[in-house]
DONUKE-866740 format. One record per residue (C-alpha): residue in one letter; x, y, z. Coordinates in steps of 0.001 Angstrom, whole numbers, padded with zeros to 6 digits, always signed. Layout:
! DONUKE-866740
AXYZ ...
END
This chain:
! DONUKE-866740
X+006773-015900+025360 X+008588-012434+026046 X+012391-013193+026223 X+013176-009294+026397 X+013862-006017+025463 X+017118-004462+024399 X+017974-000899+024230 X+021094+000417+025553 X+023051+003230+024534 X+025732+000631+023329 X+023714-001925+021707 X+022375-002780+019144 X+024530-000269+016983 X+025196-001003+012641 X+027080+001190+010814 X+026052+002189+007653 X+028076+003925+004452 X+026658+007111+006417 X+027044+006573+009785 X+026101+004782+012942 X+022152+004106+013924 X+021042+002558+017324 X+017614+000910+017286 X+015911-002015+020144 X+015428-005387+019685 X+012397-007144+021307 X+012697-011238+021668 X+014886-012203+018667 X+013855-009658+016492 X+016151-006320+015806 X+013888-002925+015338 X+015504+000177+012910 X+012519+002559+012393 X+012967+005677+010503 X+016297+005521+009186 X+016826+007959+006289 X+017963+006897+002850 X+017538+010273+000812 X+017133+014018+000796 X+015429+015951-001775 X+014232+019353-002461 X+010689+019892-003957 X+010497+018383-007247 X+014059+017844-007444 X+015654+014044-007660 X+016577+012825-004284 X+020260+012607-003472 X+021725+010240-000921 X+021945+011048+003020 X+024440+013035+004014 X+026877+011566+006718 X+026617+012131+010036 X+029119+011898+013206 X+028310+009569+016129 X+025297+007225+016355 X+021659+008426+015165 X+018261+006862+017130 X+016238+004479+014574 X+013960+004295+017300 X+010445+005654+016073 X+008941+005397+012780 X+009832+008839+010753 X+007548+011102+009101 X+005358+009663+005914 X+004387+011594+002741 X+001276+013996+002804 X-001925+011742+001310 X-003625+013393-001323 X-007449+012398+000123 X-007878+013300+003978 X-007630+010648+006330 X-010637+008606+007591 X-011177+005539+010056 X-014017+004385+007588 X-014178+001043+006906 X-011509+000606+009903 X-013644-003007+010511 X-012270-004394+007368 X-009031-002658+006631 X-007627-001146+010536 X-005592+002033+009381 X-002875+003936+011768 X-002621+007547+010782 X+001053+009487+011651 X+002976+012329+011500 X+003257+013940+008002 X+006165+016029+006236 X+007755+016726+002785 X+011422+014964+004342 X+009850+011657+004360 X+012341+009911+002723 X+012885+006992+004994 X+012310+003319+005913 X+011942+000809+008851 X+013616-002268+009204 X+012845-005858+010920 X+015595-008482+011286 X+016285-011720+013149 X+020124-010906+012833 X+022985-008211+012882 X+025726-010748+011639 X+026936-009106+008259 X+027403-012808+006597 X+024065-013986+007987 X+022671-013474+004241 X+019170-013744+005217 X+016474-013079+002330 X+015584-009680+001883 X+012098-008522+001813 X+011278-004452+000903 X+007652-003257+000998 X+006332-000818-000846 X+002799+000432+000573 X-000597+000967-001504 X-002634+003570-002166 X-002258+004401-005546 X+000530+006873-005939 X-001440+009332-003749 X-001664+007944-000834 X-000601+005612+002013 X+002944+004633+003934 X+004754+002555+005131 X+002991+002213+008460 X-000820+002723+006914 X-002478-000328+008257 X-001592-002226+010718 X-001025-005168+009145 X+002216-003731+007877 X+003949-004329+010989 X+007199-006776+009533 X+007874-008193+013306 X+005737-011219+012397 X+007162-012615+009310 X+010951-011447+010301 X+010540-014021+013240 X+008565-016459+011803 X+010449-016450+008290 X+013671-015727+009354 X+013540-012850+006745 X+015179-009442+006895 X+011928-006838+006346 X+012094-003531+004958 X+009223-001156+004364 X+009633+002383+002188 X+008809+005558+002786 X+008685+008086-000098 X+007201+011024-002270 X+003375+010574-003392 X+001183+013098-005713 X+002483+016810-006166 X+005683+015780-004444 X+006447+012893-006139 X+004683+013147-009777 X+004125+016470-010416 X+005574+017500-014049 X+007016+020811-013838 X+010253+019812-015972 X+009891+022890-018068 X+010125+025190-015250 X+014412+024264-015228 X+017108+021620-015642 X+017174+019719-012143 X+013239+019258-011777 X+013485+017997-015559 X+012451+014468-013832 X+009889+015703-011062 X+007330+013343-012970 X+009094+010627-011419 X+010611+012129-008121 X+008378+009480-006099 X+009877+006585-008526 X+013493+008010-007995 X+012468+007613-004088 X+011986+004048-004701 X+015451+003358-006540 X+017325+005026-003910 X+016036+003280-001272 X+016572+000152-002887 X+020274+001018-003982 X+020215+001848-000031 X+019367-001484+001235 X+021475-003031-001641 X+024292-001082+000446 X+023670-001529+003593 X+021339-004855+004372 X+024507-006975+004859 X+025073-004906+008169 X+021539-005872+009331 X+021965-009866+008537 X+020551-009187+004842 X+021831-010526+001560 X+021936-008037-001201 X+022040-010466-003915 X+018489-011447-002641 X+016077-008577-002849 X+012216-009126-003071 X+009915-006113-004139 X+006905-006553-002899 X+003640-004385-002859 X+000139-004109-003001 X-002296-002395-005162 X-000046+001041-005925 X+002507-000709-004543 X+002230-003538-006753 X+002469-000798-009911 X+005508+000663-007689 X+007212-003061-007802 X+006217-003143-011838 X+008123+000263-011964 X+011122-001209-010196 X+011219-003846-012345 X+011691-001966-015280 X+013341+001840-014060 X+017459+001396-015241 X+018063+002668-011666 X+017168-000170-009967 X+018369-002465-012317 X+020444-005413-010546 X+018687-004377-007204 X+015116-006539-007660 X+015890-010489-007761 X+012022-011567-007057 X+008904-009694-007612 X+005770-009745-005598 X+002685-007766-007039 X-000469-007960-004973 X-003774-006453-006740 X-001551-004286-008329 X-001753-004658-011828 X-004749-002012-012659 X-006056+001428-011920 X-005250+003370-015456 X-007423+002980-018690 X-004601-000027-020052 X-003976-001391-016855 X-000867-000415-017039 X+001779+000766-014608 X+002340+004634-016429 X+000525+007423-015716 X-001207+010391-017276 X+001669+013312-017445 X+000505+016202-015301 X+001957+018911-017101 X-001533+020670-017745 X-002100+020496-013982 X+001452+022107-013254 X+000963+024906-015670 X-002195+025581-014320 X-000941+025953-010684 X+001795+028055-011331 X-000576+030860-013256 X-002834+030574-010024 X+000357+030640-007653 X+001429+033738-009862 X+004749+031900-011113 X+007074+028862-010290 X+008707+030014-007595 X+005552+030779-005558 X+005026+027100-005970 X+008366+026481-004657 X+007359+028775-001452 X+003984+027040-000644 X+002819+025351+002260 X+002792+021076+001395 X-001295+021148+002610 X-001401+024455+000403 X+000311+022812-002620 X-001745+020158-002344 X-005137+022520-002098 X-004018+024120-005070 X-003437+020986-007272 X-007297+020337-006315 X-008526+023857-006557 X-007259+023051-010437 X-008487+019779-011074 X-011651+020657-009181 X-011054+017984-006332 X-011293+015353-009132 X-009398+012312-008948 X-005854+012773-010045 X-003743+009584-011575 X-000570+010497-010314 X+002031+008291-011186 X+005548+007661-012860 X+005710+008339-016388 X+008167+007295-019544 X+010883+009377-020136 X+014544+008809-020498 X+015239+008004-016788 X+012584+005572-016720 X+012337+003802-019594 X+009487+002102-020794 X+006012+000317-019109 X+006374-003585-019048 X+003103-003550-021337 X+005471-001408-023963 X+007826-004059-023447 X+009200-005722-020752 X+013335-005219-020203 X+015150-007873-020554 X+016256-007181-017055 X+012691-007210-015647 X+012266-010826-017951 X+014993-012018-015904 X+012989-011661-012209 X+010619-014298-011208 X+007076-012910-010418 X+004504-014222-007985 X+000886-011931-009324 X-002803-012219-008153 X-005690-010677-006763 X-008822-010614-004690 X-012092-012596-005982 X-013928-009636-005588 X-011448-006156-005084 X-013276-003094-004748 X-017122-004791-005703 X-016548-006140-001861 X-016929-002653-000432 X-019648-001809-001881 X-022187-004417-001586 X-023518-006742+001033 X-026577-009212+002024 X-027834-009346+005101 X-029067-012443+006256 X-027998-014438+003121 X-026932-017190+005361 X-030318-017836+005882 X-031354-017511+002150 X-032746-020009+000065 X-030272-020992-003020 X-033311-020053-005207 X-033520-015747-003426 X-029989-015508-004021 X-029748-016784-008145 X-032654-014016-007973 X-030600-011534-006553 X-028299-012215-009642 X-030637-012080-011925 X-031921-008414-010810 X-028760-007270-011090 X-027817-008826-015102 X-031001-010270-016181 X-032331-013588-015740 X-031017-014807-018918 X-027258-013018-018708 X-027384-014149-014924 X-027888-017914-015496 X-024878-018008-017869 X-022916-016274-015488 X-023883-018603-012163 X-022983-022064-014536 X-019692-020297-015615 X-019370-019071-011801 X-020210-022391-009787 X-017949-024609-012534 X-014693-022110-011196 X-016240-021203-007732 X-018196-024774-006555 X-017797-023766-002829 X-019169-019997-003000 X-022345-018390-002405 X-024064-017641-006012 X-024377-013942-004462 X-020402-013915-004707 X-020774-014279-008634 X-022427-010503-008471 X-018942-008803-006993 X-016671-010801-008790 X-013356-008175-010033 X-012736-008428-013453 X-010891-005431-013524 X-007243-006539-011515 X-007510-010021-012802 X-008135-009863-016210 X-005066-007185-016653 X-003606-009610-014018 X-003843-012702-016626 X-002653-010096-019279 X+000855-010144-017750 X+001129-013608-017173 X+000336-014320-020641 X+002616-011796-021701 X+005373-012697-019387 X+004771-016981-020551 X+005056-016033-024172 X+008314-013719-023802 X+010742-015921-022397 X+010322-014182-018962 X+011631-016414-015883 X+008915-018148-013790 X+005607-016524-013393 X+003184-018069-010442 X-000592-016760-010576 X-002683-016952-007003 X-006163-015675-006129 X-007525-014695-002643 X-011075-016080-002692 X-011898-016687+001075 X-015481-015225+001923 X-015139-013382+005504 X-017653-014485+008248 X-018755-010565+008204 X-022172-008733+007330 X-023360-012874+007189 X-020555-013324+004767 X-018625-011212+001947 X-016042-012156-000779 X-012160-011076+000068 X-012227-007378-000967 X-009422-005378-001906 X-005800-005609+000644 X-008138-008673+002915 X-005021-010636+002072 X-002276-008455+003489 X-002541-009471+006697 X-002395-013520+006299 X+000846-013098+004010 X+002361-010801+006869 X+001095-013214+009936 X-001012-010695+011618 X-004529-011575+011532 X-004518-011020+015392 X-004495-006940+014170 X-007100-007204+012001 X-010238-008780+013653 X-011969-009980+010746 X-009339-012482+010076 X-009610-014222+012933 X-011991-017285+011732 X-012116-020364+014571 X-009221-022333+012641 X-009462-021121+009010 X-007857-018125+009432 X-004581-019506+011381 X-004598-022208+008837 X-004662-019702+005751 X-002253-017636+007735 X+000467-020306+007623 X-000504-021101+004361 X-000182-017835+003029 X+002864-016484+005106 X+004944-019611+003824 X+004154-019174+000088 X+004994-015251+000266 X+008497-016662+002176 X+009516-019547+000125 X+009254-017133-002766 X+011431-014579-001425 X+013926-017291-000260 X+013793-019686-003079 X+012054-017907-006323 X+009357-020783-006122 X+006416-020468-003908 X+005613-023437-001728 X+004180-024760+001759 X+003681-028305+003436 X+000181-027229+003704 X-000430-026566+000257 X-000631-028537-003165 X+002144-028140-005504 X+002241-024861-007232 X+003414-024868-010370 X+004864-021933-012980 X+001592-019948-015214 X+003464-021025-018420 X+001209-021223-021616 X-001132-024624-021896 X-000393-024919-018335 X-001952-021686-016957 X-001616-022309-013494 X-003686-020891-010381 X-002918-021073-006678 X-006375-020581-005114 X-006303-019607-001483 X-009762-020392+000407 X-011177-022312+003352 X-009493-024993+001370 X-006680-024474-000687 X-006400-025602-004359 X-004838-025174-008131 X-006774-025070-011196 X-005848-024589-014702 X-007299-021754-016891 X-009787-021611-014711 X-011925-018408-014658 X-010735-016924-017900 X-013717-016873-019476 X-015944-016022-016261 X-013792-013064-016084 X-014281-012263-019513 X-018174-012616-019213 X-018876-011120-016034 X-016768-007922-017883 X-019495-008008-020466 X-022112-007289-017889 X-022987-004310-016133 X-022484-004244-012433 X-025627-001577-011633 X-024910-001778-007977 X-029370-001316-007850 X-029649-003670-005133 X-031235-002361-001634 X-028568-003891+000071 X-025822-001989-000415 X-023777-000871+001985 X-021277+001556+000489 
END
């Protein structure tokens, strides 16, 4: 029930180390939207806001970073996008909390947004909305705003001293808005001392690169990576350098400084007039400011942060393939279906291997299962249970969707149960299931931030991915743990080719 709307030009006001910022609250939950963190200069490291006198409006969201790919409402259905306002001063975040007492010391929850390193903000989708799981987990919620492709990875550190880090502008983003809300959260009910990172797909590599980057050392106390541990050749969370690509725009541009003096959409043009609109991996890389990859060796500052890692059962395959009418499908068409896709003998192994981890599933959900995010997914955990690393805890989102007569969670289907706003994305919204995995999901997610250990009345205890107890949450129409479950399914269903031959493709 509505119990109001408050915006005066007196309340609510929080100072900050910079200055004063007015935002609204509606019902119990406080609004600051836009509220800058950083400057910067193209490819230079950002520096931190300058003061300002009297009190600044944190009333709309501010401007996001220019995507690399154009925007498109495809696939809306399944994923509902919001597309904004775009400029190179995009250094900002938003801000949800249930209190503006400074020794509240509420747990702290900072999202940083998917899309590779390309692409995305803040407010993307609209399940990114933090009103939901402020109120309901009494949770201070923070989502970033920052640099992506040219403007936040391009390597032009040759070109002089202050851009000799513009390979990781985007990162440096990141570390400044964290030592920003390590500053300044107390003010909006936040505790600094309790700080979860957590992101999805890019965002998840963004959280991986906050774990380990010096500069935000002390400023991460629980990690959250969602389908975010692949998308490079190692599955790792560095990047190709770009300095080829940078060289080659400035001859086009006829020198550096014409780069300097381009348009952002013409900067952008030019970075695919040389690549010839291929896809670009842009992304932090090692150097001295940050460090090393956790795969080249996890910090022992990273080792020190619990981490709650998993996936989708079937990521990107979801997308791209669908069966109509399987609902009405004898068990006997659909083992056929697998068997045109690997071969009657590769697909039988693969269906025994696939019903002993997946009882409850269609066998046509054995064809689109990822092995791609999980297995580098099971490649940290490992790593992380045999380095001494604090508590790991491994989950996979394997509900299959009443839509196109049923298809396996696909790649960010989980966002919007772990932020409690299925009622944005319509899809969600199965008769019981989904408000049951909703609560489900939302309190794991919470208890984590709050408490380091992931946990809900609803659910079965979930225990720490240590090694000879490789423990997985799976979240479905009904929730369950398993041990070392799908190791070797994974590992299998890797072997085989996914053609992507059958008729009934969709995408």
């Amino acid at each position: 029930m509505t119990k109001g709307f408050v915006c005066t030009s007196t309340e609510p006001i929080i100072e900050t180390k910079a200055g004063k910022l007015r935002g609204f609250r509606l019902n119990d939950i406080y609004h600051f939207f836009g509220v800058d963190y950083g400057k910067a200069k193209r490819f230079e490291q950002p520096e931190p806001v300058d003061a300002w006198e009297g009190v600044k409006d944190a009333l709309a969201y501010g401007y996001i970073s220019y995507p690399y790919h154009p925007d498109s409402p495809n696939g809306d259905l399944m994923v509902p996008h919001r597309f904004w306002p775009k400029s190179e001063d995009c250094l900002n975040l938003n801000i949800w909390t249930p209190s503006l007492d400074k020794n509240a010391k509420k747990a702290v929850m900072v999202w940083l947004h998917g899309g590779g390193m390309a692409d995305g903000s803040a407010v993307e989708m609209l399940a990114y909305d933090g009103y939901n799981i402020s109120e309901y987990g009494d949770v201070v919620f923070v989502s970033v705003n920052h640099r992506l492709n040219v403007f936040g990875f391009l390597n032009v550190a040759k070109y002089g001293e202050k851009y000799k880090n513009s390979q990781n502008c985007g990162a440096a983003d990141m570390a400044l808005a964290l030592q920003w809300v390590h500053d300044n959260i107390a003010n909006f009910g936040g505790d600094p001392d309790c700080v979860t990172v957590i992101g999805q797909s890019g965002g998840g590599k963004k959280v991986g690169a906050m774990m380990q980057v010096p500069a935000a050392h002390g400023l991460v106390h629980r990690a959250i990576i969602m389908s975010g541990t692949s998308g490079t050749p190692t599955g790792d969370f560095s990047y190709p350098d770009s300095t080829d690509i940078a060289d080659q725009m400035v001859a086009k541009a006829g020198g550096f400084e014409k780069l300097l003096e381009l348009e952002p959409l013409a900067l952008q043009d030019l970075a695919r007039q040389v690549t010839g609109n291929g896809r670009v991996s842009w992304g932090p890389v090692e150097n001295e400011w940050f460090g090393k990859t956790i795969r080249n060796g996890a910090t022992e500052n990273s080792k020190k942060i619990p981490l709650m890692v998993g996936t989708c059962v079937a990521e990107m395959s979801s997308f791209r393939f669908s069966v109509p009418g399987r609902q009405e499908m004898s068990e006997a068409d659909k083992e056929a279906l697998v068997y045109k896709q690997f071969g009657e003998e590769n697909g039988k192994k693969l269906l025994e291997m696939f019903r002993k981890a997946y009882p409850d599933h269609d066998a046509v959900d054995a064809i689109v299962l990822d092995d791609n995010m999980r297995t580098t997914t099971l490649a940290l955990l490992d790593q992380r249970a045999a380095d001494g690393s604090a508590p790991s805890y491994s989950y996979m989102f394997a509900y299959d969707f009443p839509v196109d007569d049923g298809k396996a969670a696909w790649h960010c289907s989980d966002i919007p149960f772990v932020f409690r706003n299925i009622d944005r994305v319509a899809v969600c919204n199965e008769a019981e299931v989904g408000e049951r995995l909703q609560k489900q999901m939302s309190e794991a997610w919470i208890s984590f931030a709050k408490t380091g250990k992931p946990s809900s009345e609803d659910l079965p205890e979930w225990q720490p991915y240590t090694k000879g107890n490789e423990v997985t949450m799976i979240f479905d129409r009904t929730c369950r743990t398993a041990v070392n479950y799908d190791r070797d399914l994974v590992a299998y269903h890797k072997e085989l080719e996914f053609v992507a031959e059958n008729p009934n493709m969709l995408m």
